[in-house]
C-alpha atoms as an extended CHARMM CRD file, in Angstrom:
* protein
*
        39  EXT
         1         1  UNK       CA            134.1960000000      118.0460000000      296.3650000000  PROA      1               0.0000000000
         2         2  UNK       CA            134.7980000000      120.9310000000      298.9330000000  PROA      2               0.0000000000
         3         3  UNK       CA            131.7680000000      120.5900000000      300.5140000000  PROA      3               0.0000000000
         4         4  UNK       CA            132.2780000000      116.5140000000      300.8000000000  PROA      4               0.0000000000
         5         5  UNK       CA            135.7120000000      117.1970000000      302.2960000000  PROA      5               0.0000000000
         6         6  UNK       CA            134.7350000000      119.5080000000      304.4720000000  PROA      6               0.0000000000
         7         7  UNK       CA            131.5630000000      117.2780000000      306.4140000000  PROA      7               0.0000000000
         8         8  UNK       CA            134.1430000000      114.0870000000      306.2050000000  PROA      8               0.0000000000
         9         9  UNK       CA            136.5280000000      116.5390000000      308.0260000000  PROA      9               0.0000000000
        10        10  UNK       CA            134.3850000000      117.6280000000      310.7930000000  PROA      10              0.0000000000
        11        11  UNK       CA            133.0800000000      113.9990000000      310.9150000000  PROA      11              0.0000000000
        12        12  UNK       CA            136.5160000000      113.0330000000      311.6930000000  PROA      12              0.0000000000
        13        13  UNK       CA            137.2800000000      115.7640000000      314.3380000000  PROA      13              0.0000000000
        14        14  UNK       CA            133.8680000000      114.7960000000      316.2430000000  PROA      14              0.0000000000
        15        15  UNK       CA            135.6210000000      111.1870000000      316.1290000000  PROA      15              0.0000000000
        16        16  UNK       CA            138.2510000000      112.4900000000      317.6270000000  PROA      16              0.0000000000
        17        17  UNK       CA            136.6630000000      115.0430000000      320.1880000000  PROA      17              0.0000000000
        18        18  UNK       CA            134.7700000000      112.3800000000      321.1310000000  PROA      18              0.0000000000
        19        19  UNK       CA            137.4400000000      109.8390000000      321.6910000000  PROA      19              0.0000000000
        20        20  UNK       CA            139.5790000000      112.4630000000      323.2200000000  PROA      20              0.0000000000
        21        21  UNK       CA            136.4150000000      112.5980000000      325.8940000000  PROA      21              0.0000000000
        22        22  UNK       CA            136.0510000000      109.3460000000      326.1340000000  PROA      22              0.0000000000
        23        23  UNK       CA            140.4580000000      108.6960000000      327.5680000000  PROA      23              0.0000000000
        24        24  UNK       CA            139.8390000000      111.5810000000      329.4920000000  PROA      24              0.0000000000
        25        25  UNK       CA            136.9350000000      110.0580000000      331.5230000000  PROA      25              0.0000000000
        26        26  UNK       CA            139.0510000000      106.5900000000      331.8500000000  PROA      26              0.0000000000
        27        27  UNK       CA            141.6540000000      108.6810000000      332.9590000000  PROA      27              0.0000000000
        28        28  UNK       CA            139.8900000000      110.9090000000      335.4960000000  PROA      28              0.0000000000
        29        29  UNK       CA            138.5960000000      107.3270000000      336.3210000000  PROA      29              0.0000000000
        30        30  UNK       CA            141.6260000000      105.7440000000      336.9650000000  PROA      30              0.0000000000
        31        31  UNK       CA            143.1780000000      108.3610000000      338.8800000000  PROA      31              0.0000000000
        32        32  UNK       CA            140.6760000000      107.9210000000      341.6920000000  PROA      32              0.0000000000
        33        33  UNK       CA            140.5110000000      104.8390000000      341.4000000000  PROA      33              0.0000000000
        34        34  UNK       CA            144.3840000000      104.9640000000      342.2190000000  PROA      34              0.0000000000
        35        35  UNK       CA            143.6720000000      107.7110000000      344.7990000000  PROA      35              0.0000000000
        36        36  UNK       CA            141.3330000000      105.5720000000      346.6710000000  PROA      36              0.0000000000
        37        37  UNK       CA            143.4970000000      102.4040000000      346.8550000000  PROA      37              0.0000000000
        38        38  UNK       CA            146.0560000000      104.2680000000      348.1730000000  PROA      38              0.0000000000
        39        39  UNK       CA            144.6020000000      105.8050000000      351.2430000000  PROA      39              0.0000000000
């Protein structure tokens, strides 16, 4: 039962790492995307 919780736990942090990533790149996007329409 440990064992399961634990690999459905990091499963659930990589989800998250990974969608963390994935609003920081839209972000990072956005921002120069803002940057550049404003020059």
């Amino acid at each position: 039962m440990l064992y399961f919780y634990s690999v459905f736990q990091s499963a659930e942090v990589q989800k998250l790492w990974v969608l963390g990533k994935r609003q920081e790149a839209k972000v990072k996007r956005e921002e120069k995307y803002v940057y550049l329409t404003s020059l």
